[in-house]
MARDRENBA-557740 format. One record per atom (N, C-alpha, C, O): x, y, z. Coordinates in steps of 0.1 Angstrom, whole numbers, plus 5000, padded with zeros to 4 digits. Atoms other than C-alpha are relative to their C-alpha. Layout:
<sites>
XYZ
...
</sites>
This chain:
<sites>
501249995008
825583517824
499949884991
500949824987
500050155006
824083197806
500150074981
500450184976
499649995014
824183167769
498750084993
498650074981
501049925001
820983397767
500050125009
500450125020
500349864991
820183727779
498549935012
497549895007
501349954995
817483717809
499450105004
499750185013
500949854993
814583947810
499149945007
498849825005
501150024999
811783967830
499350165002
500150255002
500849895005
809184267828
499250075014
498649995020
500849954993
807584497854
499050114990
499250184980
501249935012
804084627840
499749924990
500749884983
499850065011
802584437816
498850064990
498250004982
500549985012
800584677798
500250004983
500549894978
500349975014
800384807759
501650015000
502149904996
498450024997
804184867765
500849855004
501849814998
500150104994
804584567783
500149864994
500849764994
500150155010
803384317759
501250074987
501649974981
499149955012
805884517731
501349945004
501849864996
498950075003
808884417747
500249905009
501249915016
499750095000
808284107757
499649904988
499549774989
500350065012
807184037719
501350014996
501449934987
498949965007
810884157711
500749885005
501149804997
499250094992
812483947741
499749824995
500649734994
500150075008
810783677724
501149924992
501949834992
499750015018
811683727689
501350015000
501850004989
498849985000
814983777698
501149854997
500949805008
499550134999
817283427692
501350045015
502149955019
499049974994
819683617719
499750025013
500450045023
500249964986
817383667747
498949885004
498849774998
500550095000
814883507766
498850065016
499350125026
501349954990
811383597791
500449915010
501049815006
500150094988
811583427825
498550085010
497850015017
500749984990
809283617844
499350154994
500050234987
501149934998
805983867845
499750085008
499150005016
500949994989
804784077870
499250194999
499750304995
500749905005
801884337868
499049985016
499049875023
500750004987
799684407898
498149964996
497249965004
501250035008
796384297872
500149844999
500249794988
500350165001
795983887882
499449964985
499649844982
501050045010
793583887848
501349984985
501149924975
498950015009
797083927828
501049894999
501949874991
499150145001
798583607837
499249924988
500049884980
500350045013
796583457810
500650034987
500549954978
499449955010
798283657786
501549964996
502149984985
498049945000
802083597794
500349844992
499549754995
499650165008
803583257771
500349965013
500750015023
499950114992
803682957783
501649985007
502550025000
499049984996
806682897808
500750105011
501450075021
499549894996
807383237818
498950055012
497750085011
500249974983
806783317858
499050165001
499450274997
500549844995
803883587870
499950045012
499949945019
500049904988
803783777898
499350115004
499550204996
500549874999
801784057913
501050085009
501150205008
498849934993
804584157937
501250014992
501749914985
498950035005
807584307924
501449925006
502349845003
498850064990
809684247951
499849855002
500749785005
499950165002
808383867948
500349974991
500349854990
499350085011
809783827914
501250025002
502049925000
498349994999
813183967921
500349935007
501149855002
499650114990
813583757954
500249864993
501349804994
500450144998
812183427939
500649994980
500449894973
500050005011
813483527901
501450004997
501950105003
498949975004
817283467885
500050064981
499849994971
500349905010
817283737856
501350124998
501650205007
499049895006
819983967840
499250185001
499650285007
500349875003
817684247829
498650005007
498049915011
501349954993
814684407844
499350114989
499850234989
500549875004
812484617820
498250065008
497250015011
500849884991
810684927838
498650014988
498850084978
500849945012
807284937817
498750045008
497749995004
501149884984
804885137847
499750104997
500450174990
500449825004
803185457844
501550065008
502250015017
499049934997
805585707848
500650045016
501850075019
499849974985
805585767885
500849935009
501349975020
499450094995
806985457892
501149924998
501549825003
498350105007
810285377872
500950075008
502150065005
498549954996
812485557895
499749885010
500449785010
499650124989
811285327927
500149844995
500649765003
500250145009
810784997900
501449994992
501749884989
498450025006
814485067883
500849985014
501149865017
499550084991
815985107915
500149855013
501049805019
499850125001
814584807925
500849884993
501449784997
499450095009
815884637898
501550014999
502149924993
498550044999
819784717904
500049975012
500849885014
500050074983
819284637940
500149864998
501049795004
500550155002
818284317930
501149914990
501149784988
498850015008
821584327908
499549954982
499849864974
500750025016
819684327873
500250134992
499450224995
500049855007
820784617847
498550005001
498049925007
501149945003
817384787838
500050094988
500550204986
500849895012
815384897807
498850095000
497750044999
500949964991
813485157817
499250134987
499950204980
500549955009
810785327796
499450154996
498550175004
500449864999
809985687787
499150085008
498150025006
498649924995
810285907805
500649895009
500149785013
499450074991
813185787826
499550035014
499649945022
500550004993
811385937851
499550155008
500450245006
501049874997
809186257866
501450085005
500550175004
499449924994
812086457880
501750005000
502149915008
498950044997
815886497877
500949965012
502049915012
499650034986
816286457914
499749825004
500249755012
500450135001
814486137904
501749894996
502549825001
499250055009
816686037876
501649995013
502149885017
498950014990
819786127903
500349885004
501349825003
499450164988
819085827926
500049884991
500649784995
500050115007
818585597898
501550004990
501849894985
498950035001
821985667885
501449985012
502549945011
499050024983
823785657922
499649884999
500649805000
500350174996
822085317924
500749914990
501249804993
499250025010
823585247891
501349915001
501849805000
498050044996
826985317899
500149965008
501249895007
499550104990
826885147932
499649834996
500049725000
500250205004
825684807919
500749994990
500549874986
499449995015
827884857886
499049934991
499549854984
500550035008
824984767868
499550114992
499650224998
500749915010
823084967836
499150024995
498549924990
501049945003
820485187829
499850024986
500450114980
499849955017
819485167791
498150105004
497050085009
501549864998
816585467792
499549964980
500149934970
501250045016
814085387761
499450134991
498450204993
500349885007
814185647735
500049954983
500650004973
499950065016
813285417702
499750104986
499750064974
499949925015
812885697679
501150024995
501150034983
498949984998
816485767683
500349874983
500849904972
499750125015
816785427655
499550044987
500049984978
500750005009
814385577631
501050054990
502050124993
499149975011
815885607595
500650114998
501850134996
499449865002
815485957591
500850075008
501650175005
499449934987
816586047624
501449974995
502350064994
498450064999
819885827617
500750064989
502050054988
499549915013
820186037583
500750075003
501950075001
500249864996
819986337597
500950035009
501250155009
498950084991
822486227624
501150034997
501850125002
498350025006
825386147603
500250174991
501350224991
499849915007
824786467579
501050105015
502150165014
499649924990
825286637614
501549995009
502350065016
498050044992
828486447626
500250034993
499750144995
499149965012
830086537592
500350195001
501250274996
499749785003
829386957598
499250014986
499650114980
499949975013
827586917562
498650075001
498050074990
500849934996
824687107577
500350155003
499550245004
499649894994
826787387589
499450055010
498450005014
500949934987
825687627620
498749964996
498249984985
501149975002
822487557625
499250125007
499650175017
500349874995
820287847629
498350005006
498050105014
501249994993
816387757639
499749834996
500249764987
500750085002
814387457645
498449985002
497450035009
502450014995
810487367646
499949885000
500049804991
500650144994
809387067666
498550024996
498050134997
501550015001
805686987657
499549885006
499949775002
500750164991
803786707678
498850015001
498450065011
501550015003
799986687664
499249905002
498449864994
500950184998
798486367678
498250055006
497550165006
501849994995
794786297692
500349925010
501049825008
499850094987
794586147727
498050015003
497450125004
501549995003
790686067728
499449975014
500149965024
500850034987
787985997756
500249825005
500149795017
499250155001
789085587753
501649985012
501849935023
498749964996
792885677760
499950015016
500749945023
499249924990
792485867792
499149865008
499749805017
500950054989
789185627808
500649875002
500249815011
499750144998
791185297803
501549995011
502449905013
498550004992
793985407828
499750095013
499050195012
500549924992
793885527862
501450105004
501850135016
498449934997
797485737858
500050104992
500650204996
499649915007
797185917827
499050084999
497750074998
500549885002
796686247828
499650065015
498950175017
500049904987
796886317867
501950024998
502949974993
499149945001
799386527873
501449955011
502649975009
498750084989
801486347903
500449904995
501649884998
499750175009
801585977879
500450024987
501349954983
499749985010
801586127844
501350094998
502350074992
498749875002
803686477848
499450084988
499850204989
500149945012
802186587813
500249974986
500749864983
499950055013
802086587778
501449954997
501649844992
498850025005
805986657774
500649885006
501849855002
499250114997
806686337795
499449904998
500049804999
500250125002
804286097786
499750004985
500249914980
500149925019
803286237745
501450004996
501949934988
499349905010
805886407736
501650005005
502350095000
498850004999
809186297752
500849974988
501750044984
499450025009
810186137723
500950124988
502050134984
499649855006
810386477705
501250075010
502350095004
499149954991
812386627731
501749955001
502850015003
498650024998
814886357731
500250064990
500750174991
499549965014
815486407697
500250124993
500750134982
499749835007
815686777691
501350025011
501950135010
498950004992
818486697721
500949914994
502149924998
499250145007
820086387700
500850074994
502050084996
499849915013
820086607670
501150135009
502350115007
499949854993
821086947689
500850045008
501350155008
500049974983
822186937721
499150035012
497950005014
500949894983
821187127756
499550064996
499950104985
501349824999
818387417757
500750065010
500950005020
499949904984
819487667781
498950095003
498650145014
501549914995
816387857780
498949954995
499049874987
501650035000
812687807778
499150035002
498850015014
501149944994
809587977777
498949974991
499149924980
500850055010
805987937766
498749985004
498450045014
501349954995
802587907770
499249844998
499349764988
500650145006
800287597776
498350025006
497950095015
501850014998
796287527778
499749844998
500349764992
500550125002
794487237783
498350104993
497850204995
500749935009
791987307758
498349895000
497249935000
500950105005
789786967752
500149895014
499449795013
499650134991
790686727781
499950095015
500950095022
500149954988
789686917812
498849925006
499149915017
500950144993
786686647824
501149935005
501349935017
499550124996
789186397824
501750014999
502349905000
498950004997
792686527824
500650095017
499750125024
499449904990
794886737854
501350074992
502050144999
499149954999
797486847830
499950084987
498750094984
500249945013
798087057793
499249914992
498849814998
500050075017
797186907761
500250084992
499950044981
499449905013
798487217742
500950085002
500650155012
499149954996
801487377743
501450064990
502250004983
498449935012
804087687723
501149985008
500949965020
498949974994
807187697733
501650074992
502049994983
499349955005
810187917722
501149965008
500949995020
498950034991
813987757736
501250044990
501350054978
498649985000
817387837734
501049884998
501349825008
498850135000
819987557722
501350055006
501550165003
498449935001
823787597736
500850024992
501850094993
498949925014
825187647702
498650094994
498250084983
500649875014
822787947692
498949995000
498250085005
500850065008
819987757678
498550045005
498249985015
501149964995
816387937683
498849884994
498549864982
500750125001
813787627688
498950005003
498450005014
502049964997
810187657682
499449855001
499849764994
500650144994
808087347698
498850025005
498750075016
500750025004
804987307690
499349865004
499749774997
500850075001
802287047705
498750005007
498350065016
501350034989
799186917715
498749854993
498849794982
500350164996
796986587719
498050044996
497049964998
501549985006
793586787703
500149984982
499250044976
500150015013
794486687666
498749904998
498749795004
501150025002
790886607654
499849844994
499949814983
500350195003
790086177656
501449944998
501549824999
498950105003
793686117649
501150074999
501150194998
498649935001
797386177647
499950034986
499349984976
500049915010
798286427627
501549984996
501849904987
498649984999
802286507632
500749975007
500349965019
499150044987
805286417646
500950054989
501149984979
499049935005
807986667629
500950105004
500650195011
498849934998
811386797631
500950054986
501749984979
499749945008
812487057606
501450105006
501450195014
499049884995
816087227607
500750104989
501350054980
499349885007
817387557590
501250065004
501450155012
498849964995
820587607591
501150004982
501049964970
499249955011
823387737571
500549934988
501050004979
499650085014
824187477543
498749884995
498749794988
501150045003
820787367542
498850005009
498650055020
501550054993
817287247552
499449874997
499449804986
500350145001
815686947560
499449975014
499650005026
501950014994
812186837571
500049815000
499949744990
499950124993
812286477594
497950035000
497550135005
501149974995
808286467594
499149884996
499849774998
501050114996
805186207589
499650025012
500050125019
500749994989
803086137616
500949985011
500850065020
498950004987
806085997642
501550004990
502249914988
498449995004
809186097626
500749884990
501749824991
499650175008
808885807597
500650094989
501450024984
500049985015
809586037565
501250084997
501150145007
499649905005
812486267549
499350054993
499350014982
501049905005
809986527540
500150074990
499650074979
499649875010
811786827527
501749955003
502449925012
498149984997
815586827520
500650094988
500950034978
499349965011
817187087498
501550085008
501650185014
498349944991
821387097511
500750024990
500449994978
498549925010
824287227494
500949854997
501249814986
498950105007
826486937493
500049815003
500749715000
500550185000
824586597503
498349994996
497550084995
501350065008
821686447490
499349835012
499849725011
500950104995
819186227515
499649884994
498949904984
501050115005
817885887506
498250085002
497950185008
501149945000
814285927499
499449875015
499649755018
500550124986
812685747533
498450005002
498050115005
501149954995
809185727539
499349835005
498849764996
500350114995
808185407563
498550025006
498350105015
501249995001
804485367562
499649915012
498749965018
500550094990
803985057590
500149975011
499349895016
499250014992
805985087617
499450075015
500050055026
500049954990
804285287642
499349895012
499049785009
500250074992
803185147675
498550015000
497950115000
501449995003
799685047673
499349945015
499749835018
500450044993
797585007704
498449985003
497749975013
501750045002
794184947692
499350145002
499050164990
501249894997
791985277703
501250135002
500650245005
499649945006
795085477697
501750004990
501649924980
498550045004
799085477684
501050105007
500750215012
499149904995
802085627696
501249964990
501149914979
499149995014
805385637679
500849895001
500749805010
499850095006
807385457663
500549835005
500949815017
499950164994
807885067668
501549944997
501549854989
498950035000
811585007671
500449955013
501549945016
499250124985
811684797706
500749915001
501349875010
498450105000
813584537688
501350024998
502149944999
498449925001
816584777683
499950005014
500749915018
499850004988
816284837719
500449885006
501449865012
499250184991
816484457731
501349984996
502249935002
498650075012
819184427703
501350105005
502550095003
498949924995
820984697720
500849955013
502049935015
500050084984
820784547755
501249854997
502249815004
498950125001
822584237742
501350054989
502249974986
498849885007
825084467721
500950015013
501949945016
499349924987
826084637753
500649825007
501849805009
499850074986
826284327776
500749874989
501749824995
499550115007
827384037749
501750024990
502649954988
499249995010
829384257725
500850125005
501750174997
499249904998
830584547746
499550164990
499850274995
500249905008
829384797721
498950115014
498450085024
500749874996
827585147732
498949985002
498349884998
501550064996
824385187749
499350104991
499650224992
500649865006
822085387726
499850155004
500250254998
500049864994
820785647750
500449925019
500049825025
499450054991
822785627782
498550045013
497550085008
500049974987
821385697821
499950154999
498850214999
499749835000
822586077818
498950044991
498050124994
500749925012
821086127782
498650015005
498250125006
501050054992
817885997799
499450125006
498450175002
500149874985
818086287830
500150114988
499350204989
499949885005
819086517804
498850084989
498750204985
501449995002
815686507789
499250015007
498350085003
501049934985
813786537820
500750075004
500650045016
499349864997
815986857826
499350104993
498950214996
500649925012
814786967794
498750065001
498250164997
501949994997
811186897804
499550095010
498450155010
500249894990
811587097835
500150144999
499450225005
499649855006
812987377820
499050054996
498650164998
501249935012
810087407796
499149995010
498450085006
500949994992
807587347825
500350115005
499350195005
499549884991
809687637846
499750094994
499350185000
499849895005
809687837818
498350034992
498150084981
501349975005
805787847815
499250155004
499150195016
500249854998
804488207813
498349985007
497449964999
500949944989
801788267843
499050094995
499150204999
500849885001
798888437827
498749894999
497549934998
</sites>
């Protein structure tokens, strides 16, 4: 490896341009190459840095460390294992990918190239989350006993007409994999496993122009106990509303909430006391809507962590699949009426 990290990018949408503004901005890394199947986006990419509309013509013709996966969803399992084939770890973007059978071959390919899968779960850095975290490694939460996920966004008539993937049901998968994974990891970060799942969903407002929910209860089961109420949908009226995670449990309570998981809300515990957190700027802004939070330079900065400094990968490969397990579950466990 040279005295820089190399990336280059598959996809160069709204995602796309995010982390190659990181790869950038980074003094540790460094862009070599583009490729998006949209010719009108080579205009866009800095000066220097190689485009492509074939992927398989940038890996051939491209020498590169890392490969980040930024494609509608349907396509990071055949676009990751591209990318260890090609012997390039891979950053691959939420979800890790439509199906755990998916997720499978992308960790077999993994382990036979000995290269690494960092799965993109940037809320996972957010402050409160990281609070909330440590109270939890310590035990100073005690058993916990219920949680309530809430995910109140607006996904508008803009959103769905500028893309020919979101919101069919074979390329997107659904709210909980392209909305609302974030949530999912994180009530798994926090939590653990679900072993059960049930619940009820409606597409309520997005039936012209979707194939999948946009609203959705659900009641799950954690493996330590924990009864987990989850809560979303993509009809919050002109604009995001919520993005909250509240837990009750035996030595306290404490409310992670704002619109993506920026605020310590509520906190009254028995034996620690929260910083007060409330990060007002940070979300991901993509003009005609937003999604959550904008921490993709922890993500690059992890990538050269792992591979420079040896340190831990944030959310591994497994954690990845184990969130689209989650998602399945809660799709399996949709009540038929």
């Amino acid at each position: 490896m040279s005295d820089k990290i190399r990336f280059c990018i598959v996809g160069f949408g709204n995602i796309g341009h995010r982390h190659a503004e990181h790869i950038l901005d980074n003094l540790n890394t460094m862009l070599v190459a583009v490729c998006d199947i949209n010719i009108a986006l080579q205009n866009k990419i800095p000066a220097g840095v190689a485009f492509y509309t074939s992927l398989q013509e940038m890996l051939e013709k491209t020498t590169a460390d890392v490969l980040c996966v930024c494609t509608p969803n349907y396509l990071h399992e055949p676009h990751t294992i591209a990318g260890l084939n090609a012997g390039m770890h891979t950053v691959v973007e939420k979800p890790m990918a439509l199906s755990v059978s998916e997720c499978d071959r992308m960790i077999i390919a993994a382990e036979k190239t000995g290269k690494t899968i960092f799965a993109v779960k940037q809320n996972r850095y957010n402050p409160p989350v990281q609070e909330v975290k440590k109270l939890l490694a310590k035990h100073e939460l005690g058993k916990i006993y219920m949680m309530q996920v809430n995910c109140f966004w607006n996904r508008g008539e803009a959103y769905y007409a500028g893309s020919d993937w979101r919101g069919k049901k074979d390329k997107d998968g659904g709210c909980l994999f392209t909305q609302f994974s974030h949530f999912v990891d994180i009530l798994y970060y926090l939590n653990g496993p679900v072993t059960n799942a049930e619940g009820l969903v409606r597409n309520f407002a997005h039936q012209h122009n979707t194939e999948v929910e946009d609203t959705g209860c659900f009641v799950l089961k954690a493996a330590n106990g924990a009864i987990i109420n989850f809560n979303f949908t993509t009809c919050a009226y002109e604009r995001n509303m919520e993005g909250s995670i509240t837990i009750f449990a035996e030595k306290g309570t404490v409310k992670i909430g704002g619109q993506y998981l920026n605020t310590i809300e509520y906190q009254k515990l028995g034996a620690a006391t929260l910083p007060p957190i409330n990060i007002t700027a940070k979300a991901n802004d993509y003009g005609l809507y937003q999604g959550s939070m904008s921490n993709h330079d922890k993500v690059i900065q992890n990538v050269v962590d792992v591979l420079f400094h040896n340190q831990a990968v944030m959310t591994s490969a497994e954690e990845g699949r184990e969130v689209v397990r989650i998602i399945e579950q809660m799709y399996k466990g949709v009540v038929k009426k």
